[in-house]
NUTORNU-406676 format. One line per 2 residues: for each residue x, y, z of C-alpha. Coordinates in pm, 1 decimal, m for minus. Layout:
<atoms>
X,Y,Z ~ ...
</atoms>
This chain:
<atoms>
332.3,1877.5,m2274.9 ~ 242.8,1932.0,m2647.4
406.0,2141.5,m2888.8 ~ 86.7,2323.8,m2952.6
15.9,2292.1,m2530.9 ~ 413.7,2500.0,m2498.9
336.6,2756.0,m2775.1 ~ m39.7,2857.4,m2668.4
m196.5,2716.6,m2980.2 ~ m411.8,2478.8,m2771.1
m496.1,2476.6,m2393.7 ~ m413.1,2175.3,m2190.7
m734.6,2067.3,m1961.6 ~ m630.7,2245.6,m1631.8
m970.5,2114.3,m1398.2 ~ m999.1,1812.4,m1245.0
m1215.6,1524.5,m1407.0 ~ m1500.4,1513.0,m1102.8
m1797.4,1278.6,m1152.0 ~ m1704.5,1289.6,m1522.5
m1490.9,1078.0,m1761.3 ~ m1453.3,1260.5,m2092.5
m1351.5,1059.1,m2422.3 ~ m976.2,1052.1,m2394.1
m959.8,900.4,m2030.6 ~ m1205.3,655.0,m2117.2
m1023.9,563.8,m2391.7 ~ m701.6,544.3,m2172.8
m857.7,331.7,m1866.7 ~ m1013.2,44.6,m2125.9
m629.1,65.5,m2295.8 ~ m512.1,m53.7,m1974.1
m784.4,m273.7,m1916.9 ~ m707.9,m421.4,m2219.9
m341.2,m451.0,m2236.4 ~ m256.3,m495.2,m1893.1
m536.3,m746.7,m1767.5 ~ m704.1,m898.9,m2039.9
m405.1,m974.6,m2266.0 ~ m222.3,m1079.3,m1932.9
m473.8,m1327.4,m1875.4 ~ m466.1,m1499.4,m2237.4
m132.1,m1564.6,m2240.5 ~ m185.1,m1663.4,m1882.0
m479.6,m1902.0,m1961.4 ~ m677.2,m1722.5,m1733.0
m949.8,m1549.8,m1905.2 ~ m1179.1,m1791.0,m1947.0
m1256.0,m1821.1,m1573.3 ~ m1190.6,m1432.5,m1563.5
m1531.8,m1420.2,m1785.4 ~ m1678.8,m1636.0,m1587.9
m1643.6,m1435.8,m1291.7 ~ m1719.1,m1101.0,m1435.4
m2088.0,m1252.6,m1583.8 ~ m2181.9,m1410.5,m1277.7
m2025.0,m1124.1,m1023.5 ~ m2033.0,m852.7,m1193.2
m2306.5,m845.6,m1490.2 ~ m2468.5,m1090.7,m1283.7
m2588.3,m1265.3,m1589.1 ~ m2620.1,m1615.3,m1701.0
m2230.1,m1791.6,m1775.3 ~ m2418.8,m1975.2,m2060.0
m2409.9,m1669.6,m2224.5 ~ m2058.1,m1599.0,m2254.5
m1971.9,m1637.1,m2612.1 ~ m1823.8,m1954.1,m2715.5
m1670.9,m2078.7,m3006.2 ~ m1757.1,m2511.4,m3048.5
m1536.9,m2520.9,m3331.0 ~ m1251.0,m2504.9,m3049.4
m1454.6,m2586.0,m2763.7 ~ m1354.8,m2237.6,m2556.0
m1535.5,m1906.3,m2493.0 ~ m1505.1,m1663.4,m2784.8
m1180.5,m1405.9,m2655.5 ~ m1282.9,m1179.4,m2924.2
m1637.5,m1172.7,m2916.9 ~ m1641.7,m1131.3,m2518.8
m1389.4,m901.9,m2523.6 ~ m1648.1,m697.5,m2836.1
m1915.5,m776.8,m2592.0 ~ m1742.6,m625.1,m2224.5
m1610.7,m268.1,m2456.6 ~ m1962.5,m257.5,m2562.2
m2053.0,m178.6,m2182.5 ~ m1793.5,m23.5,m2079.3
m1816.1,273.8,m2374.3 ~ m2197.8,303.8,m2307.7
m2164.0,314.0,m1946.6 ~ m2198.2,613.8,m1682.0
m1861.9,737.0,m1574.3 ~ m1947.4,551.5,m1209.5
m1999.7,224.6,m1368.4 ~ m1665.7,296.2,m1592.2
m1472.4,305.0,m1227.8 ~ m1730.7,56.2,m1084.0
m1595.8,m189.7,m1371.1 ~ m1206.1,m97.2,m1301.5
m1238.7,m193.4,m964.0 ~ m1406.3,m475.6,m1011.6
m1182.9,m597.9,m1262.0 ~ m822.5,m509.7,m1049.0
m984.7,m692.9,m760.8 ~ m1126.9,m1003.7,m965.0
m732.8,m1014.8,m1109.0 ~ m482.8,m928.7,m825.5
m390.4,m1296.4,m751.2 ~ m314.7,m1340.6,m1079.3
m164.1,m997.8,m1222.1 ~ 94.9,m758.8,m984.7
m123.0,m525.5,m849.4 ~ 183.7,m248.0,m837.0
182.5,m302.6,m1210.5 ~ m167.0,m207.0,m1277.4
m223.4,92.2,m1004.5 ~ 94.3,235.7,m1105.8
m42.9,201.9,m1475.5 ~ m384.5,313.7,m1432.1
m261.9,632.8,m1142.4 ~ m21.7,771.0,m1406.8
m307.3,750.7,m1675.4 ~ m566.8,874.6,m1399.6
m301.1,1201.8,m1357.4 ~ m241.2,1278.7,m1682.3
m599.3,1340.1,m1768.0 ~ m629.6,1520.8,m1478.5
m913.1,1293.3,m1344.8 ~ m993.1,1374.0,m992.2
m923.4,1034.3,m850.3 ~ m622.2,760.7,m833.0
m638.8,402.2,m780.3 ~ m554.1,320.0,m384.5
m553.6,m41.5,m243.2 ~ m793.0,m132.4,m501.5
m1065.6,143.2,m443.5 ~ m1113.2,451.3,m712.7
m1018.2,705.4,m471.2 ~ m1069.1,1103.1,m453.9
m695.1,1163.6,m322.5 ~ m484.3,1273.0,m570.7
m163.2,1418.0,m369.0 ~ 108.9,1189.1,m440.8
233.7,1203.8,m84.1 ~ m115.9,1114.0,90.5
m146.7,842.7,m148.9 ~ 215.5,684.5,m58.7
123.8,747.1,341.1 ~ m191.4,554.3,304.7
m36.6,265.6,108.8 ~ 233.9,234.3,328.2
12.1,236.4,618.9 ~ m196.6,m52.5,502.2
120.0,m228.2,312.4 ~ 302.2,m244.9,674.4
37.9,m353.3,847.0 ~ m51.6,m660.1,681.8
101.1,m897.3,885.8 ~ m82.6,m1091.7,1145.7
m10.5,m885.7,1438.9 ~ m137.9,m546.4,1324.2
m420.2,m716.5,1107.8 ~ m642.4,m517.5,1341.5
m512.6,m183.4,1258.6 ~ m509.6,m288.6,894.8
m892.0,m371.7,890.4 ~ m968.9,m28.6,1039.9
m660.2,126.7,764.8 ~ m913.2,m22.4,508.5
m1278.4,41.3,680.7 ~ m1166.6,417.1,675.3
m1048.5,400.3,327.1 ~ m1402.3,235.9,182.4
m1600.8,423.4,373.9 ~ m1463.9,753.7,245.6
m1401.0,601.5,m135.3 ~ m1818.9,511.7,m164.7
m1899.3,708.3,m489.0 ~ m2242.6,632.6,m437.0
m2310.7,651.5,m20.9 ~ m2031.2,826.1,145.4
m1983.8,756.2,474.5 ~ m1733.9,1010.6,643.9
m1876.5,952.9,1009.9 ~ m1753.9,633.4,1011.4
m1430.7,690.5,840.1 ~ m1316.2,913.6,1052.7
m1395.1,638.1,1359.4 ~ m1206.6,381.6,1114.7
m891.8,573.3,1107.6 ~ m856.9,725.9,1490.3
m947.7,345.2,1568.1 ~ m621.3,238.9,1361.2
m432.0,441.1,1603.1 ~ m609.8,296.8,1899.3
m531.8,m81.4,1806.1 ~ m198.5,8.2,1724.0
m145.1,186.4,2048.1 ~ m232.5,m57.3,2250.6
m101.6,m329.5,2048.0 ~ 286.7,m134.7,2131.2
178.4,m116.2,2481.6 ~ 178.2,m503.9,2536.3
m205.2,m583.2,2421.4 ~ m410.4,m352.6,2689.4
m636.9,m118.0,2599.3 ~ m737.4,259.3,2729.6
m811.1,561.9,2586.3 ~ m572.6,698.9,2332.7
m494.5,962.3,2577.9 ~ m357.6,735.8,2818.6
m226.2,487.9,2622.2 ~ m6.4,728.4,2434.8
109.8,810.5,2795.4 ~ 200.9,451.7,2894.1
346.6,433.1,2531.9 ~ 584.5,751.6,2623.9
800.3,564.7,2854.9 ~ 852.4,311.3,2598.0
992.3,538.8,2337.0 ~ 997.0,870.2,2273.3
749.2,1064.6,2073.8 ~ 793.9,1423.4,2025.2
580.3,1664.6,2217.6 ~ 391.5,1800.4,1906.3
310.5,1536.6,1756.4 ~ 136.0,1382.5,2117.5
m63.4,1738.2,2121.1 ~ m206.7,1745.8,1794.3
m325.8,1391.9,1835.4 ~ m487.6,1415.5,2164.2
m648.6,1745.2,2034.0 ~ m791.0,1541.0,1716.3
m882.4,1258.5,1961.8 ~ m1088.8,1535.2,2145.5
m1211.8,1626.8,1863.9 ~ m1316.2,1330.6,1831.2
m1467.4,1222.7,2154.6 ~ m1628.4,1554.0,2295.6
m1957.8,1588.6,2333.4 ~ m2036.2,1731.8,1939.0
m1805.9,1442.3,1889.1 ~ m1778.8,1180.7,1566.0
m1799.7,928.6,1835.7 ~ m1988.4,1044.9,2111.1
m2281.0,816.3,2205.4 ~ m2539.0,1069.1,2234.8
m2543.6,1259.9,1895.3 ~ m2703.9,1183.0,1565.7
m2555.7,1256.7,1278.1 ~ m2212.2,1447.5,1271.0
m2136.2,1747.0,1035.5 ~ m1823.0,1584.5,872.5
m1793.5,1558.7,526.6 ~ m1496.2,1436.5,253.3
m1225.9,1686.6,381.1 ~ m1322.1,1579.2,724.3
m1262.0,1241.5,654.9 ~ m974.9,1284.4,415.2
m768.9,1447.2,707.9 ~ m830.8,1191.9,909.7
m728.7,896.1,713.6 ~ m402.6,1096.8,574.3
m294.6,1220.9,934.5 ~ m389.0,865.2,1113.5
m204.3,674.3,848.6 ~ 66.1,921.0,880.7
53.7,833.5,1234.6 ~ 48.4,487.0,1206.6
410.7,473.9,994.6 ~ 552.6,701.3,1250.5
488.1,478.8,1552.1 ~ 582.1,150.1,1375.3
893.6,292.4,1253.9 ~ 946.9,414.2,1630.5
857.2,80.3,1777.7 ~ 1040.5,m96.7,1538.5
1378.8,79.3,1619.4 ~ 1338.9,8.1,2005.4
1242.1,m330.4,1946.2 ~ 878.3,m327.2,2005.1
777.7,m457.7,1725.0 ~ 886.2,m773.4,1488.8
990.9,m663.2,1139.9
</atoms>
């Protein structure tokens, strides 16, 4: 904090940043756009095919218009780079996000990813914007905690064996971080379908209801008698006839705190039981 922010003479911004970007956080996200990608990928010798990907994937304009320089037969860095601030200063504050995704995923093969979320989340808090960077996605979590139980969720279940419960980790997690056409319904089926593969993956590769596979999964180690209530009540939940996943009904009255819950509590979930299975062997590190 400020001196003028400890002694009163100015008020730091104390609400969120929701469906807004004001001038300092813009200026902050194209700082680290600048800095940590695009300089990264000059001294890489990367950012010519970076600009070549960003006007045909995300501009979705012609590559012959790129600038280029034929005095040293290469793209123009500084004139492209003029060209991409010009956008992203007169864009909405959706596209402004739109663009950072776009730009973390076009680079994450090239750049550490921990690098850049951990550079753009700590910018993302300190102007109090409503959203942090998660897996890739512009996300509207912003406890610290639920953001390190979802990453840690998808991080351990990369490997080929729980590559199921990973894909439904993610599903959940676009689903609920679509700015434009949330879709919490089918988050919420995402995440309590993590559970299910992951279940059932412990228990030897067959499949049940979450009920009973939980059972089956009690004699293999021991899960405490909470924790196997409160997820076969939000199972229920669930699966009874007003139901997120109940055949008959239209659409569901869930919306992003619905969802939210979900994907926090199921990835919660998921770390318990691996670290569980891991410890009585169930599981390959």
């Amino acid at each position: 904090m400020l001196f003028s922010e400890r002694y009163g003479y100015t008020k730091p911004r104390e609400a969120l940043q929701i469906e807004s970007v004001d001038e300092p956080l813009r200026n902050r996200l194209w700082n680290v756009l600048a800095e940590a990608i695009f300089n990264k990928l000059i001294r890489l010798e990367e950012f010519g095919s970076f600009l070549q990907r960003l006007w045909h994937g995300y501009f979705k304009k012609n590559i012959d218009s790129i600038p280029y320089d034929k005095w040293i037969n290469d793209y123009n860095y500084k004139e492209s780079r003029k060209e991409i601030k010009e956008y992203f200063y007169g864009a909405q504050w959706f596209q402004q996000y739109d663009f950072v995704e776009y730009c973390v995923k076009a680079v994450k093969d090239k750049i550490s990813y921990t690098d850049i979320e951990g550079l753009f989340n700590s910018n993302l808090e300190s102007e109090k914007a409503g959203y942090r960077l998660i897996n890739s996605l512009i996300t509207p979590i912003t406890n610290e905690s639920e953001i390190q139980g979802i990453k840690d969720a998808i991080g351990s279940t990369e490997n080929h064996a729980l590559k199921s419960v990973n894909t439904h980790l993610k599903a959940a997690l676009t689903k609920l971080s679509d700015r434009q056409n949330p879709d919490y319904r089918n988050s919420i089926k995402e995440s309590i379908s993590a559970i299910e593969a992951l279940v059932n993956i412990i228990n030897g590769g067959t499949k049940g209801t979450l009920g009973a596979s939980i059972k089956k999964l009690k004699t293999k180690i021991t899960i405490h008698p909470a924790l196997e209530s409160g997820f076969n009540s939000i199972y229920g939940y669930t699966n009874d006839a007003d139901g997120i996943r109940h055949a008959m009904m239209g659409e569901a009255d869930s919306d992003f705190d619905d969802a939210k819950y979900m994907l926090v509590s199921c990835s919660a979930f998921v770390n318990y039981l691996i670290g569980k299975a891991s410890k009585a062997g169930l599981l390959s590190a």
